[in-house]
C-alpha positions as CSV (number, residue, x, y, z in Angstrom):
1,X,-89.2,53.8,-57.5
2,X,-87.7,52.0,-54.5
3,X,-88.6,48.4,-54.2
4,X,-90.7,47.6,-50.7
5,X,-87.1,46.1,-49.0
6,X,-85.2,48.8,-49.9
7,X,-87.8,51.1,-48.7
8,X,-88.0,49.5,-45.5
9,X,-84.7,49.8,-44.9
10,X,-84.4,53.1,-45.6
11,X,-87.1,54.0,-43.6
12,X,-85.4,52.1,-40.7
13,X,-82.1,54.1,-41.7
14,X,-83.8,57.1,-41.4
15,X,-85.5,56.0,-38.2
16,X,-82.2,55.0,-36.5
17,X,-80.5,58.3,-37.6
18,X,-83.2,60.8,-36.0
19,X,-83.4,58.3,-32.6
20,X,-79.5,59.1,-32.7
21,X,-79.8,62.9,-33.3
22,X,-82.5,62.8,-30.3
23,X,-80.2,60.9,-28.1
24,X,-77.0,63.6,-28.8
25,X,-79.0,66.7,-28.7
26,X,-81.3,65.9,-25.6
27,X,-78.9,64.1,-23.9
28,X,-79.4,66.2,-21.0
29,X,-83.0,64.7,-20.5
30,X,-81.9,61.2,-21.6
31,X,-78.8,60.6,-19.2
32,X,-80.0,61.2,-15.9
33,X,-83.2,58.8,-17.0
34,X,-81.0,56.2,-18.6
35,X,-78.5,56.4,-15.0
36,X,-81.6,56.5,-12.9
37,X,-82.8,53.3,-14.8
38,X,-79.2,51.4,-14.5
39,X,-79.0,51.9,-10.8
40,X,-83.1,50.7,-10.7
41,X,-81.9,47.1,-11.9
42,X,-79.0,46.9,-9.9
43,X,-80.7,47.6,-7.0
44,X,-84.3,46.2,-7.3
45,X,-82.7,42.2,-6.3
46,X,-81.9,43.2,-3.1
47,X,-85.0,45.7,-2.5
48,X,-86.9,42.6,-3.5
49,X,-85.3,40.6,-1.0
50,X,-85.8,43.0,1.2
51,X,-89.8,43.4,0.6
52,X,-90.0,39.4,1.4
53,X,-88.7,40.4,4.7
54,X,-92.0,42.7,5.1
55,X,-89.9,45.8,4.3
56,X,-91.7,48.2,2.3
57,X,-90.2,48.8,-1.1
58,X,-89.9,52.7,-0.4
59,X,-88.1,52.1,3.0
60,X,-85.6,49.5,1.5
61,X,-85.0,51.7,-1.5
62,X,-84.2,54.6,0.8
63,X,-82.2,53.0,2.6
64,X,-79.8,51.2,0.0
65,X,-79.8,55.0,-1.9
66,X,-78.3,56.7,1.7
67,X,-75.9,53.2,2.0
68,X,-74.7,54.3,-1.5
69,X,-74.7,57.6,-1.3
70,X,-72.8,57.3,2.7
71,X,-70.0,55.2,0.6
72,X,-69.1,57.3,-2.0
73,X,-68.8,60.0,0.7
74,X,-66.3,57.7,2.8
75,X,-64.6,57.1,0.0
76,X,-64.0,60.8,-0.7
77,X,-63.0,61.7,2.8
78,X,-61.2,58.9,3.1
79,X,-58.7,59.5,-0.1
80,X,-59.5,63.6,0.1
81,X,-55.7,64.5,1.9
82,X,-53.8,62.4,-0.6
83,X,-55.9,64.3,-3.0
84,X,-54.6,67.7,-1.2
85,X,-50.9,66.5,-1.1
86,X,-50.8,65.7,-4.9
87,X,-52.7,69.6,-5.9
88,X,-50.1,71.1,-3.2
89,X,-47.2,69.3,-4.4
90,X,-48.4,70.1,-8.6
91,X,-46.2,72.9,-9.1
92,X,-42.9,70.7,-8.1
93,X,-44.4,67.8,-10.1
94,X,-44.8,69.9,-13.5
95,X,-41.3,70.9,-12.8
96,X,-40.3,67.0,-12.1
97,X,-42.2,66.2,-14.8
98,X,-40.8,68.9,-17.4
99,X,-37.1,68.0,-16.3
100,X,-37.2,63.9,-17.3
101,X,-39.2,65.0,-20.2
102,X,-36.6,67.9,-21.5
103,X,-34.5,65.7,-23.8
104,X,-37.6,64.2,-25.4
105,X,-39.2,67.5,-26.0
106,X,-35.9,69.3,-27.5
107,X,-35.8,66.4,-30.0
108,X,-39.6,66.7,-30.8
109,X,-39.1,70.6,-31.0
110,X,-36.2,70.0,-33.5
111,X,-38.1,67.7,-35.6
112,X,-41.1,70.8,-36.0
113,X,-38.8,73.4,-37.1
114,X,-37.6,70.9,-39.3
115,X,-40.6,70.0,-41.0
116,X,-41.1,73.7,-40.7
117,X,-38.5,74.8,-42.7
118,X,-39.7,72.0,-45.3
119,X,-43.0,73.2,-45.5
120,X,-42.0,76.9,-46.2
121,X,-39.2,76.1,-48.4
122,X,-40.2,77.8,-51.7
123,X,-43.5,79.4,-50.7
124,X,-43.7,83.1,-50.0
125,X,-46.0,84.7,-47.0
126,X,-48.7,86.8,-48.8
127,X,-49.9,90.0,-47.3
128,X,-53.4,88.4,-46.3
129,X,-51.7,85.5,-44.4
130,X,-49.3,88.1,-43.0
131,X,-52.1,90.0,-41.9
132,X,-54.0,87.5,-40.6
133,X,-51.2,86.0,-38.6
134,X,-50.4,89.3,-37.3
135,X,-54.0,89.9,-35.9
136,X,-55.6,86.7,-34.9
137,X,-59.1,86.7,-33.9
138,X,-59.9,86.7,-29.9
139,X,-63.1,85.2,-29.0
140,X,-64.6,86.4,-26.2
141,X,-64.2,83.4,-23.0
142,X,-66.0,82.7,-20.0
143,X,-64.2,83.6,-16.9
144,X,-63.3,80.3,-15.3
145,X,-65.7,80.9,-11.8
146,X,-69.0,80.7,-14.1
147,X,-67.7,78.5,-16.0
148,X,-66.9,76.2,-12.8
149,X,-70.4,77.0,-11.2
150,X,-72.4,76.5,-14.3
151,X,-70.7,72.9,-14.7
152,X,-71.3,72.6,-11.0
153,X,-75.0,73.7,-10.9
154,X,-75.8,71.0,-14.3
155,X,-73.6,68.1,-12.0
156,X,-75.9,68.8,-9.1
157,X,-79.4,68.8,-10.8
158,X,-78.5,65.8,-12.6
159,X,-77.1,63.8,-9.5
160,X,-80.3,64.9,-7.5
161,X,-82.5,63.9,-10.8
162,X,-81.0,60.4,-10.9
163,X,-81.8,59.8,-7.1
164,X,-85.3,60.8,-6.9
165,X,-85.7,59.2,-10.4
166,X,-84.5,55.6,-8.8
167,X,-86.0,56.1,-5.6
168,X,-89.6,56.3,-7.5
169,X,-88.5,53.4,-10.0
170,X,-87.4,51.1,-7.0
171,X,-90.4,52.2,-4.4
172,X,-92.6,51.4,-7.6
173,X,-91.1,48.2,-8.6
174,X,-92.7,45.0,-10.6
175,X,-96.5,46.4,-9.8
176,X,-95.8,50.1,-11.0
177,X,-94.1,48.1,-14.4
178,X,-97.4,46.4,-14.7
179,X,-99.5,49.0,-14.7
180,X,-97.4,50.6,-17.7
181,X,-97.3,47.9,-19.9
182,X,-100.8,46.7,-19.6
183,X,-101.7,50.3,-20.4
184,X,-99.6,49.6,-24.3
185,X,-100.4,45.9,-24.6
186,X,-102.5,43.1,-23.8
187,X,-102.4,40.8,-21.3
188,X,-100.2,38.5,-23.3
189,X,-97.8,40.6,-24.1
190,X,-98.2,42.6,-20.7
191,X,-97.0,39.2,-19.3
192,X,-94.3,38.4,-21.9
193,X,-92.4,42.3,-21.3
194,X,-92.4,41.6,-17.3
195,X,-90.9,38.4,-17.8
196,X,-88.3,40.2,-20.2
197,X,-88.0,43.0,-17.9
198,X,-87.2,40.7,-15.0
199,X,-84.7,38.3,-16.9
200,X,-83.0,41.5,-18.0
201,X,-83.2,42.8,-14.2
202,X,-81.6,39.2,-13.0
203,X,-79.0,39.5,-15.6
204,X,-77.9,42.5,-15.1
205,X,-77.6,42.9,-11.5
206,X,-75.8,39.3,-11.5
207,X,-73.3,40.8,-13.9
208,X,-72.5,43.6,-11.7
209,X,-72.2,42.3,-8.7
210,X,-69.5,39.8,-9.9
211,X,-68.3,42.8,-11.7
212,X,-67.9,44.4,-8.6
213,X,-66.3,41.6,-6.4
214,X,-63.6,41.1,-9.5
215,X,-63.0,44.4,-9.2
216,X,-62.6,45.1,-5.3
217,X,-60.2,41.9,-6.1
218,X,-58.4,44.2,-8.9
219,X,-58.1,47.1,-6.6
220,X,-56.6,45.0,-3.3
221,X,-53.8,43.3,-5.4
222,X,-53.0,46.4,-7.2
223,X,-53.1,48.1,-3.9
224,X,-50.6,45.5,-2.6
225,X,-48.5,45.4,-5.5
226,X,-48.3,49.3,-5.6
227,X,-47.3,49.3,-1.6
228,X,-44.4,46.3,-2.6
229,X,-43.0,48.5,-5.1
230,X,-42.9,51.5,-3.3
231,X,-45.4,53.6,-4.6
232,X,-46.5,56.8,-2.8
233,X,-50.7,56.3,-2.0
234,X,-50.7,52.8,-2.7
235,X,-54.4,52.8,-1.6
236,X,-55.4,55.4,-4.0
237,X,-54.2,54.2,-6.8
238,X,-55.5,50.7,-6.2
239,X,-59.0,52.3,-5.6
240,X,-58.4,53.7,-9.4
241,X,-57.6,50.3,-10.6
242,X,-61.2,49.0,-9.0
243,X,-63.2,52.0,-10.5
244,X,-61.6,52.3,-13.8
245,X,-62.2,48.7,-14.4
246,X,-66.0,49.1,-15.0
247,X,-65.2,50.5,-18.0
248,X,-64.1,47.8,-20.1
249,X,-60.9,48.1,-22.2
250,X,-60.4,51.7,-21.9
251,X,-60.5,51.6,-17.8
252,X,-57.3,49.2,-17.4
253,X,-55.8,51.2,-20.0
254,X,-56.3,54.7,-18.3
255,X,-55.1,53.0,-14.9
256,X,-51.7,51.7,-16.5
257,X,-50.7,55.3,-17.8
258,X,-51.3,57.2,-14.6
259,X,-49.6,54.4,-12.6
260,X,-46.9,54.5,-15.2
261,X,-46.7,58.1,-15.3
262,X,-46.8,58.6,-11.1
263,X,-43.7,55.5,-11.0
264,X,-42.1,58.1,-13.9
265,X,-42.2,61.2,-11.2
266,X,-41.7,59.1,-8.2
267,X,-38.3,57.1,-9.4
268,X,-35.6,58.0,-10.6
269,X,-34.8,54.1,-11.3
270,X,-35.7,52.8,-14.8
271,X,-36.1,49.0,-13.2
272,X,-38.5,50.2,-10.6
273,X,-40.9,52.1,-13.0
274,X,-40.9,49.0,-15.4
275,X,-41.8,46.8,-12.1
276,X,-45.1,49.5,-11.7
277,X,-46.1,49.2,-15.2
278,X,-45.6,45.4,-15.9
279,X,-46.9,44.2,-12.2
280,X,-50.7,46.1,-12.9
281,X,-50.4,44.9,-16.4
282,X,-50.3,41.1,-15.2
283,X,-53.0,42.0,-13.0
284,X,-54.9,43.4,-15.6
285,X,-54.2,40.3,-17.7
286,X,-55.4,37.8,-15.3
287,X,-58.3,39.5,-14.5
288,X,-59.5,39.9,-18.1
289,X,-58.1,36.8,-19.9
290,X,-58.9,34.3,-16.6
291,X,-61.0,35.8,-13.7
292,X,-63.3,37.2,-15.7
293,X,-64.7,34.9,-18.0
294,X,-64.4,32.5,-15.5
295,X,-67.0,33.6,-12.8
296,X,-69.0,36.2,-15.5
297,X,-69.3,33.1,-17.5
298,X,-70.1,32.6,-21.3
299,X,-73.8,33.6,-21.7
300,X,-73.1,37.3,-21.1
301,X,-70.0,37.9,-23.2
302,X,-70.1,39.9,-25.7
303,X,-68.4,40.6,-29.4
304,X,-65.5,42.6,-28.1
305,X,-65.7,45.0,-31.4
306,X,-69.1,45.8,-30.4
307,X,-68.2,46.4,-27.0
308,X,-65.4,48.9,-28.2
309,X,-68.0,50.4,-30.8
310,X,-70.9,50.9,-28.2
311,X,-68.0,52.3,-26.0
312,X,-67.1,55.0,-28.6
313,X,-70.7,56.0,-29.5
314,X,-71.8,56.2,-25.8
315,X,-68.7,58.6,-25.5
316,X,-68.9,60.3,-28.6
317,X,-73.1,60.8,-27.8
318,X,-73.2,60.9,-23.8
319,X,-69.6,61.3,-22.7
320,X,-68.7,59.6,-19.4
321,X,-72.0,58.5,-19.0
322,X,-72.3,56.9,-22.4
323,X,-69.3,54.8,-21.5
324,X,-71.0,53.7,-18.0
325,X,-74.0,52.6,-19.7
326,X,-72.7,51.1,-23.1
327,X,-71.9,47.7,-21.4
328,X,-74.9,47.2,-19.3
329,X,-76.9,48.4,-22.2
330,X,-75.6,45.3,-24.7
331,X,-76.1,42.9,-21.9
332,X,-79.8,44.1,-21.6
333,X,-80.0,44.1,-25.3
334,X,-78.7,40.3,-25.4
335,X,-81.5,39.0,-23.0
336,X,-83.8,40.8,-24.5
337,X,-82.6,39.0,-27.9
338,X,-82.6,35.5,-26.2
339,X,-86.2,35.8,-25.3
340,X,-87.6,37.5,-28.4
341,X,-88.9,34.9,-30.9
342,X,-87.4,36.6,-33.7
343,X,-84.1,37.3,-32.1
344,X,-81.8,34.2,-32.9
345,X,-80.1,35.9,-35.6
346,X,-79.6,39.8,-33.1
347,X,-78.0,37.3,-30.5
348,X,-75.9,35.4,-32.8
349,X,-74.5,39.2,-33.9
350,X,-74.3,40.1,-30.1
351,X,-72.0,36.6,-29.0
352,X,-68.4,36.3,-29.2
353,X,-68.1,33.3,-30.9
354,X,-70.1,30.9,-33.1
355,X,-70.0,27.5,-35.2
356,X,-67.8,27.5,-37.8
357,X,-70.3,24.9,-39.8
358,X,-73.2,27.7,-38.6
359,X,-71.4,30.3,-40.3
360,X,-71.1,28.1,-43.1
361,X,-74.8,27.5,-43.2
362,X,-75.6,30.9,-43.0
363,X,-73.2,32.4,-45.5
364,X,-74.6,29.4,-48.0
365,X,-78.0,30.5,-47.5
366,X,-77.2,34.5,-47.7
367,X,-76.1,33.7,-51.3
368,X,-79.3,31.9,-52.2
369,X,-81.1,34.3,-51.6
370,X,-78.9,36.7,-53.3
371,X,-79.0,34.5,-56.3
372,X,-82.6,34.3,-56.4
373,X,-83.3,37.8,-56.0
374,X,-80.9,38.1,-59.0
């Protein structure tokens, strides 16, 4: 017989473990929602501002959605022929590519037929493995057009979902979240989730839009430091330094291999490719050890190994969209921690940093209670 702690927290184990198995296996009703709310408090500040101006919300929304939506498209016009250059030239750059990497590949190939040789030292083939090695099974693959349209057709429903999903959230705004949460709760509490909604709403859109002025910031020095050291597309690849760096950790990462890697097939010169690599990695450095927590400021930084955890499982549950939303997701989760009444000890799990005589306090008090329930 399970005592009644114990049982709770097995029944919030179990809890937490089928909310995870609902989030991986209908993930394809969750992520458009969970993207449609994202963009919805991004955007509701300046549809707000908007509405003061005697705009109405449906209008403003509308027309920050077609704003968006008219960027994005620039930008892919815009960087669509260096796009065609590097897919026409990608049969001479596999070539390049396989050239510089031949002595590294002959050694690696020399070091499998090694270990090879060691691992069948001794040990004779049997006549099932024989077999089996001499007719492996073929299963059946889809032939790479429907493959290519059915990912195309799921992209498409999705994208469309997420805009008509944030045009009704935005056009509904702060009266259509009224109406929901006084159907749950009373008016108390009605009063108390707006205000948490609208803190998380302030926070959030605050931290990306000085996430996306650091990074437009990114993107122009690495643009200029790409067109200094001679880089073909300097523009592209500092418009990959500016995207990638939403994602925290892994972004900057990702950008420093495929600038490394383009410097690798564009130079022959061993000083120029370390000049690539080492001038976006002080970039990168600045930006995230200076820049960053300068103008972000200290209130919404987070415990970096949670940040790399809820990166992993947004990955590992959601793929690319996971990622996107693991950050702003921990940021909500920390306002909504610093207004709950019970939430001191969530937030202090959430921050970066704390007292060293509060840890104290707390780790003195953890083995109280231990003691006591001994």
């Amino acid at each position: 017989m399970l005592k009644p702690k114990r049982r709770i927290t097995a029944t919030r184990l179990l809890a937490a473990g089928l909310i995870g198995a609902l989030l991986y296996f209908a993930h394809i009703a969750f992520v458009p929602l969970a993207l449609a709310l994202l963009l919805s408090l991004v955007l509701s500040g300046p549809v707000e501002a908007l509405r003061r101006w005697r705009v109405p919300r449906s209008v403003s929304a509308a027309i920050l959605l077609l704003a968006i939506l008219g960027s994005f498209a620039g930008l892919a016009n815009l960087f669509s022929e260096p796009a065609q250059q590097w897919f026409a030239a990608a049969p001479h750059t596999f070539r390049l590519v396989e050239k510089k990497i031949r002595p590294f590949a002959v050694v690696m190939a020399r070091i499998g037929e090694l270990r090879a040789a060691a691992d069948n030292l001794g040990s004779a083939p049997d006549s099932h493995s024989a077999a089996a090695a001499a007719a492996p099974a073929t299963a059946p693959r889809q032939s790479a057009p429907v493959f290519l349209f059915d990912e195309t057709r799921g992209l498409m429903l999705s994208f469309v979902t997420v805009v008509i999903l944030t045009l009704f959230l935005l056009s509904g705004g702060p009266p259509m979240l009224a109406r929901m949460t006084a159907a749950f709760a009373s008016d108390l509490e009605s009063a108390h989730i707006l205000t948490c909604i609208e803190k998380v709403r302030a926070e959030v859109g605050r931290f990306y839009v000085t996430t996306a002025l650091i990074n437009v910031g990114l993107g122009l020095s690495t643009a200029l430091a790409m067109q200094l050291c001679g880089m073909p597309n300097p523009l592209l690849w500092g418009t990959v330094a500016a995207v990638l760096n939403f994602i925290p950790y892994a972004g900057p990462s990702v950008t420093l291999i495929v600038v490394t890697t383009v410097a690798i097939i564009s130079f022959d010169e061993a000083g120029r490719i370390i000049a690539v690599a080492a001038s976006f990695l002080g970039l990168a450095t600045i930006e995230g050890q200076f820049i960053q927590p300068l103008l972000v400021g200290r209130r919404l930084e987070l415990n970096p190994m949670l940040v790399f955890l809820a990166l992993w499982f947004g990955g590992l549950f959601w793929g690319i969209p996971g990622i996107v939303l693991a950050t702003p997701s921990l940021v909500a989760l920390k306002v909504v921690a610093a207004q709950s009444k019970n939430g001191q000890a969530l937030l202090s799990f959430l921050s970066p940093h704390s007292d060293s005589e509060d840890d104290d306090v707390q780790i003195a008090g953890l083995r109280r209670r231990v003691a006591h329930d001994a």
